[in-house]
C-alpha positions in Angstrom: -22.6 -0.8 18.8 -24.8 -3.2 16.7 -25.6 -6.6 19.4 -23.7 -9.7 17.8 -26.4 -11.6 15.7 -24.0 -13.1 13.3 -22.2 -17.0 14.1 -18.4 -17.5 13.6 -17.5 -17.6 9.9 -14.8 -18.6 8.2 -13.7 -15.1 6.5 -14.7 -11.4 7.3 -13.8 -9.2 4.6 -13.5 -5.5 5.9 -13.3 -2.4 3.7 -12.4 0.7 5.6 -13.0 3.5 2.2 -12.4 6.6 2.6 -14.3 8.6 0.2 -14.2 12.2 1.2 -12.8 13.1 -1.8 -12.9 12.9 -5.0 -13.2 9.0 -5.2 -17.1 9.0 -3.8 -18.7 7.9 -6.7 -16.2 5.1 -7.1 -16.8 4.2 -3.4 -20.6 3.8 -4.7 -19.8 1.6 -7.4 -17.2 -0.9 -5.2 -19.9 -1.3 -2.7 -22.3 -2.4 -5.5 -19.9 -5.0 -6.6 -19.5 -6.3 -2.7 -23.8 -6.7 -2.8 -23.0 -9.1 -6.5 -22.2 -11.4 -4.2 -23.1 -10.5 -0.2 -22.2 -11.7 3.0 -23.5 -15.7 3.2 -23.1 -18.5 5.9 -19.2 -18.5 5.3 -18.3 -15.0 5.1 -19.1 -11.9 6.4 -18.7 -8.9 3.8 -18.8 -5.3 5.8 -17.8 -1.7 5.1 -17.4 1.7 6.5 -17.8 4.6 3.6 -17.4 8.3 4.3 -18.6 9.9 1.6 -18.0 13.6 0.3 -19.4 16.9 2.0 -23.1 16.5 2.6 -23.0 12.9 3.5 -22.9 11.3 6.7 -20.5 8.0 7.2 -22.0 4.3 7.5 -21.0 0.8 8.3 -22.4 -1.9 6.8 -23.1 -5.3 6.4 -23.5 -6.2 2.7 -25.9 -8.4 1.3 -26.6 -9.7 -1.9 -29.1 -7.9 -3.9 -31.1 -4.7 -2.7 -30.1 -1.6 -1.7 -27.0 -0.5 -0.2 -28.9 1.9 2.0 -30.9 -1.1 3.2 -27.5 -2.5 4.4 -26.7 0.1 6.4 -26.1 -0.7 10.3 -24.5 2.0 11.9 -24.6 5.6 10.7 -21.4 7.5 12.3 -22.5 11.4 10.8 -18.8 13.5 10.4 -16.1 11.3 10.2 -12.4 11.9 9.7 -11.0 8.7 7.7 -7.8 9.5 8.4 -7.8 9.0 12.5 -6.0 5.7 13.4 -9.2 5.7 16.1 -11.7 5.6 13.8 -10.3 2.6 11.9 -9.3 1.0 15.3 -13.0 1.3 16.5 -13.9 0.5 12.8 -11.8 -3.2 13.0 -12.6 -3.3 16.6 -16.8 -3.2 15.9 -16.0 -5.9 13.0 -14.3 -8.2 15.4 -16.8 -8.4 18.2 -20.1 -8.7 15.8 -19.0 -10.5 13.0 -16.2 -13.2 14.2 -14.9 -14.9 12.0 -11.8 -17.3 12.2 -10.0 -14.9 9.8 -10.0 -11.2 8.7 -9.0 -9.4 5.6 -8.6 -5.6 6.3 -8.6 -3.6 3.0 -7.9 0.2 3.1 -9.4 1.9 0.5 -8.4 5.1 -0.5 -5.9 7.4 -2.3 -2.0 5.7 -1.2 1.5 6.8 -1.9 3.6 4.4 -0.2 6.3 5.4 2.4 5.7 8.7 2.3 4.4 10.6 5.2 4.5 14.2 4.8 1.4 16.1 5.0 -0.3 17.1 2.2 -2.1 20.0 4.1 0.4 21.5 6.0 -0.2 24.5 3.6 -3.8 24.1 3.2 -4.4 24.6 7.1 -3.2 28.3 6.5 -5.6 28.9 3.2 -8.5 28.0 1.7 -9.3 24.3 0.8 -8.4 24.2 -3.5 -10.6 20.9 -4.8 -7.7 18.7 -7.1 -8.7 18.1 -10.3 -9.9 14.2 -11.1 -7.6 11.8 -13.6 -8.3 8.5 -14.7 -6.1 7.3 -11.8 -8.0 5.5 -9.5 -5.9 5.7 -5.9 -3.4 8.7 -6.1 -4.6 12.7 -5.9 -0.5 13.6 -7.2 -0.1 11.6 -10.4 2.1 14.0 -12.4 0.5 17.2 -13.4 -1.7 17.6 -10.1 1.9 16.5 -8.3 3.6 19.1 -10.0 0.5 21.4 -8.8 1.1 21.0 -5.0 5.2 21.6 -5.3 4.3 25.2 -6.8 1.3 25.2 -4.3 2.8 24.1 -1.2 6.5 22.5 -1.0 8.5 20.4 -2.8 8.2 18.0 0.1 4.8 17.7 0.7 2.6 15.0 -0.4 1.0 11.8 0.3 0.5 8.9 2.7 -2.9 6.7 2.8 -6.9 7.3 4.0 -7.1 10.9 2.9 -9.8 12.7 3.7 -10.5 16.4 2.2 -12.8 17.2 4.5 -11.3 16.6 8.1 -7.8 17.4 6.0 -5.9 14.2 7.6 -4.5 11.0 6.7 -2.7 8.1 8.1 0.7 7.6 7.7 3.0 4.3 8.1 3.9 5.1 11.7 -0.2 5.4 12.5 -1.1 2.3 10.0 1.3 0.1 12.3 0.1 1.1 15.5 -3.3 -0.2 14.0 -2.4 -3.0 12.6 -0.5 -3.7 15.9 -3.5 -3.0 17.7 -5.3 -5.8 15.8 -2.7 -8.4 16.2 -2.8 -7.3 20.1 -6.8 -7.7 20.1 -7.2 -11.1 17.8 -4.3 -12.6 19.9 -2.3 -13.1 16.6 -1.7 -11.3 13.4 -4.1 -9.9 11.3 -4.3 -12.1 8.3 -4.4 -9.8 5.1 -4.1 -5.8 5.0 -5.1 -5.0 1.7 -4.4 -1.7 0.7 -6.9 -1.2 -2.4 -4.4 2.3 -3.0 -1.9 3.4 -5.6 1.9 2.7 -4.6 1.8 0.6 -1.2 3.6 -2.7 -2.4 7.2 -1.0 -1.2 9.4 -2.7 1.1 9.4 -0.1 3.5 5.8 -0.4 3.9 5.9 -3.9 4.3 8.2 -4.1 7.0 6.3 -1.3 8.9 3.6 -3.8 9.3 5.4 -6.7 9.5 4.9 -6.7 13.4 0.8 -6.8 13.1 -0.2 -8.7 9.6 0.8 -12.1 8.1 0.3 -10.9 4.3 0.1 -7.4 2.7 -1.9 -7.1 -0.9 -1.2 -3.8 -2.9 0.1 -2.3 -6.0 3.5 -0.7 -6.9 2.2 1.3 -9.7 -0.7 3.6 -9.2 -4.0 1.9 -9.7 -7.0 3.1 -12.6 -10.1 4.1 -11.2 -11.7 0.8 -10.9 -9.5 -0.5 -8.4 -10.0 -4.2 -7.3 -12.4 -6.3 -8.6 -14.6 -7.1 -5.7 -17.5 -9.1 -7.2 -15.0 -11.5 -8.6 -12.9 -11.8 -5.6 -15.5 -12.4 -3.2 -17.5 -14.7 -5.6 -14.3 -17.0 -5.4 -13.9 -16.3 -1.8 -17.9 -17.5 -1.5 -17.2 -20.7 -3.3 -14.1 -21.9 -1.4 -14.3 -20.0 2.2 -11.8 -22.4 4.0 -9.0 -20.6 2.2 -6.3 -19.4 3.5 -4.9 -16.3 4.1 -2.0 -17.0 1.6 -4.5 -18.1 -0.8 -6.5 -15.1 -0.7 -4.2 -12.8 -0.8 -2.7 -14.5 -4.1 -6.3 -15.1 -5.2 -6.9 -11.2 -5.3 -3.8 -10.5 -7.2 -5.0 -12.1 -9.9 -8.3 -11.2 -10.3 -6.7 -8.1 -9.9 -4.7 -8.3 -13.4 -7.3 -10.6 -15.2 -9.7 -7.5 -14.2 -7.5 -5.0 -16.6 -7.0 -5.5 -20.3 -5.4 -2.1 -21.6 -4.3 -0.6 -18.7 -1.0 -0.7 -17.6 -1.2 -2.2 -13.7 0.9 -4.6 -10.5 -0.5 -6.1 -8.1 2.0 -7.9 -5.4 1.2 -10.3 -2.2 3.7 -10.6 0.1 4.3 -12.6 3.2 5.1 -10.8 6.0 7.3 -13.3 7.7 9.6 -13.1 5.2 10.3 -8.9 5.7 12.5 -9.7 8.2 15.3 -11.1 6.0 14.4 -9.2 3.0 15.3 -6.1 4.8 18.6 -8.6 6.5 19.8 -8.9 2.7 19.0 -5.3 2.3 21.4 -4.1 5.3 24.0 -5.7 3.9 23.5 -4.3 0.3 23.5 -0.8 1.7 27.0 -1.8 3.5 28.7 -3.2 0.5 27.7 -0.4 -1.8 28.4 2.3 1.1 31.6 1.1 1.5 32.6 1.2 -2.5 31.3 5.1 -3.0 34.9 5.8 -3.3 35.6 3.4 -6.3 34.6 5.3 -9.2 33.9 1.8 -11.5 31.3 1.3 -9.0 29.5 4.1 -8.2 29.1 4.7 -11.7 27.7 1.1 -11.8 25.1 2.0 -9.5 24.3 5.9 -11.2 24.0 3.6 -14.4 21.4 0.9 -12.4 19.7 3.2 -11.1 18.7 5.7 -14.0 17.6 2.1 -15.6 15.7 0.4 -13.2 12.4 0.5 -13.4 10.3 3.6 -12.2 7.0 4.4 -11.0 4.4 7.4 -10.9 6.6 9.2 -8.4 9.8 8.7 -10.1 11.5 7.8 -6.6 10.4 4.9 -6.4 12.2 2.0 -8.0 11.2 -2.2 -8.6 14.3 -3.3 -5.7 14.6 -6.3 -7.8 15.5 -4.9 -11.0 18.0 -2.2 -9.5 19.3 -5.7 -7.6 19.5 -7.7 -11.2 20.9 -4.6 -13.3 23.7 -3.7 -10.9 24.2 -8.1 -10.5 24.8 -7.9 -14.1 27.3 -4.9 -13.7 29.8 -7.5 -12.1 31.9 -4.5 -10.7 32.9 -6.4 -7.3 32.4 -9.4 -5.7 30.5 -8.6 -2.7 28.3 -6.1 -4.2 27.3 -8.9 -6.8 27.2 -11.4 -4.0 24.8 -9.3 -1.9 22.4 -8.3 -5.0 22.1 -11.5 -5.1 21.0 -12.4 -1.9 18.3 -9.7 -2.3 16.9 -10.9 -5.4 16.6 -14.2 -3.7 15.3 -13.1 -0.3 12.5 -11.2 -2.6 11.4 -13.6 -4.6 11.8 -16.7 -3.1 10.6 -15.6 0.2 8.7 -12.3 0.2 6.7 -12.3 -2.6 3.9 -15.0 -2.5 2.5 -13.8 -5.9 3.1 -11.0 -8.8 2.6 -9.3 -12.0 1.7 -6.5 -14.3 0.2 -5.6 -17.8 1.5 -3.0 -20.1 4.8 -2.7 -21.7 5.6 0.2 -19.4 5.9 -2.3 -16.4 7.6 -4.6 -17.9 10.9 -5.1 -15.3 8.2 -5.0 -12.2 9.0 -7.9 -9.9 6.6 -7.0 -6.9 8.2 -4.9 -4.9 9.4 -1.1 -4.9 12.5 0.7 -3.2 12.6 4.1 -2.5 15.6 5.7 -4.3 15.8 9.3 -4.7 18.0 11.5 -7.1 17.9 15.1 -5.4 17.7 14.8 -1.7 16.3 12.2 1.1 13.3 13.2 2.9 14.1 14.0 6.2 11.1 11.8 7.0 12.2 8.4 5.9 14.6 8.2 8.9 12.1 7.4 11.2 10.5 4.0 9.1 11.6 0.8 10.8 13.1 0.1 7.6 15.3 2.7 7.6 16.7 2.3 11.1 17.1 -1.7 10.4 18.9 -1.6 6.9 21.3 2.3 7.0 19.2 2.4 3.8 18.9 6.4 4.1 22.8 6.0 4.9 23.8 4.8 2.1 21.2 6.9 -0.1 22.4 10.0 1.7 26.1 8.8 1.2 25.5 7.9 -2.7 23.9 11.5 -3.2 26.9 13.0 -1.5 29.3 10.9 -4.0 27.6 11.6 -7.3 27.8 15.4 -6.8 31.6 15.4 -5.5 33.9 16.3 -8.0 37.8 15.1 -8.2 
């Protein structure tokens, strides 16, 4: 490890990117913006890229102007992105040589929110097939490469966050909050922003998964283009006003975020942490109140009717909670269900969600936060988020399924 040469600042902005894939020249280009604007007296700007085959993975601290060789401080060789170690020594190393009384941890990288199962289960047993590129930045299964890997593989494989083709591995929501946790454990408090600079992460399960180890998340509940965030015009407004806070950075990026996109259809949500825990109270008591009305046919074909109009995203399982809340609220089919959407839409958005938005017509009922809701079957998976075993969620979704296929 690099000796400590740097004083106490007021932010460190961390970017763990994994680029063993086909986002590498991206990676290039993000780390480029970082140098517009460099690390200063106030904050520290640092990175670890992995790049594609051939290349060996780096850490840096980022400085304006120059090369971003030149700002390379440790070179790691063979990396596997996807090792909860890697990133723990990754925040650890940021910690101890550039302190800073607050951190910002951004995972960059392909992201599919909840979803844990593993893409290469099938690759392990064949030859490694390279995925065709789309103009979507953060997510290797937007539709027709999605539909690709169910003929390839299973109909249950896919995603999770830090993919990297090379060491074929990932991190999934159980490993990102054991991390996260760790960080909390080592700064003595929460870790004040996880970013995830990924398609799909701004889900309520996701959130609530971390909600132990981070005070704010940052991410996106539609996939996000290539360019991902705008890092030269976040940090150049981080550089002119470093005593921030955490809340205002995180609703800081959201914005530049959407002022960064002019035809492209993007969200961008920041959400305070604190708040998950009676987000997913109001959510319990949703499930239970719906649950318990399966049998009234009025309302379960309220819910089949909310549900097929809610707002979707990429993967089609995943809906905006907040609008499936508001168009079953509007249903008025029974008392307590209306009651409890309610106190869902409330616990959201005057609570959870610090700042939101979108562009494009497409997005237009986004409200910050997704929900997964399947049609065909629950993953077998999802039982094991926090989320899940707080709220009977999968319950109810399991329970719903059972109701719509039943026939008198």
């Amino acid at each position: 490890m690099t000796k400590t040469t740097v004083p106490k600042k007021d932010w460190t902005f961390m970017v763990y990117m994994a680029g063993d894939n086909d986002l590498d020249p991206n990676g290039v280009q993000d780390l480029k913006e970082m140098k517009k604007v460099g690390s200063s007296k106030d904050i520290n700007i640092i990175a670890q890229f992995d790049r594609a085959a051939g290349h060996k993975a780096k850490r840096y601290y980022l400085r304006k102007g120059g090369t971003v060789n030149a700002d390379a401080v440790v070179t790691l060789g063979k990396a596997n992105m996807g090792d909860p170690k890697l990133l723990t020594e990754f925040f650890q190393w940021g910690v101890k040589n550039y302190p800073a009384d607050r951190y910002i941890l951004v995972l960059w990288n392909h992201g599919q929110g909840w979803d844990d199962t593993d893409i290469f289960a099938g690759e392990r047993h064949r030859a490694m097939r390279r995925l065709p590129t789309g103009r979507v930045r953060h997510s290797l299964f937007h539709t027709p490469v999605r539909r690709m890997l169910k003929r390839a593989i299973h109909d249950t494989e896919a995603r999770a966050i830090l993919i990297d083709d090379d060491a074929k591995d990932f991190l999934d929501n159980l490993e990102m909050k054991k991390v996260v946790s760790g960080a909390a454990k080592l700064l003595k408090r929460k870790l004040d922003i996880l970013g995830m600079d990924a398609c799909l992460m701004s889900m309520v399960e996701v959130g609530y998964q971390l909600r132990v180890g981070a005070m704010f998340t940052v991410g996106s509940e539609e996939t996000e283009p290539i360019d991902g965030w705008p890092y030269d015009t976040i940090l150049a407004e981080l550089a002119k006003k470093p005593e921030m806070n955490a809340k205002d950075l995180s609703t800081l990026i959201v914005n530049k975020y959407l002022a960064s996109y002019d035809r492209d259809s993007v969200t961008q949500s920041a959400c305070d942490l604190s708040k998950a825990d009676a987000l997913a109270n109001a959510v319990t008591g949703l499930a239970s109140a719906l649950k318990a009305k399966l049998g009234d046919t009025t309302v379960k074909q309220a819910i089949l009717t909310a549900r097929a109009q809610s707002q979707a995203y990429d993967v089609p399982d995943n809906i905006d909670l907040v609008d499936f809340c508001s168009l079953l609220q509007q249903a008025a089919v029974e008392s307590t269900i209306t009651d409890r959407c309610k106190e869902v839409i409330s616990a959201a958005t005057h609570g959870y969600l610090v700042a939101q938005g979108f562009k494009g017509a497409g997005l237009k009922d986004s409200h910050g936060v997704a929900i997964y809701f399947p049609t065909v079957a629950v993953s077998p998976l999802y039982a094991a988020l926090d989320f899940s075993l707080k709220t009977g969620w999968d319950g109810f979704l399991k329970a719903y399924l059972t109701a719509v296929r039943s026939r008198p």
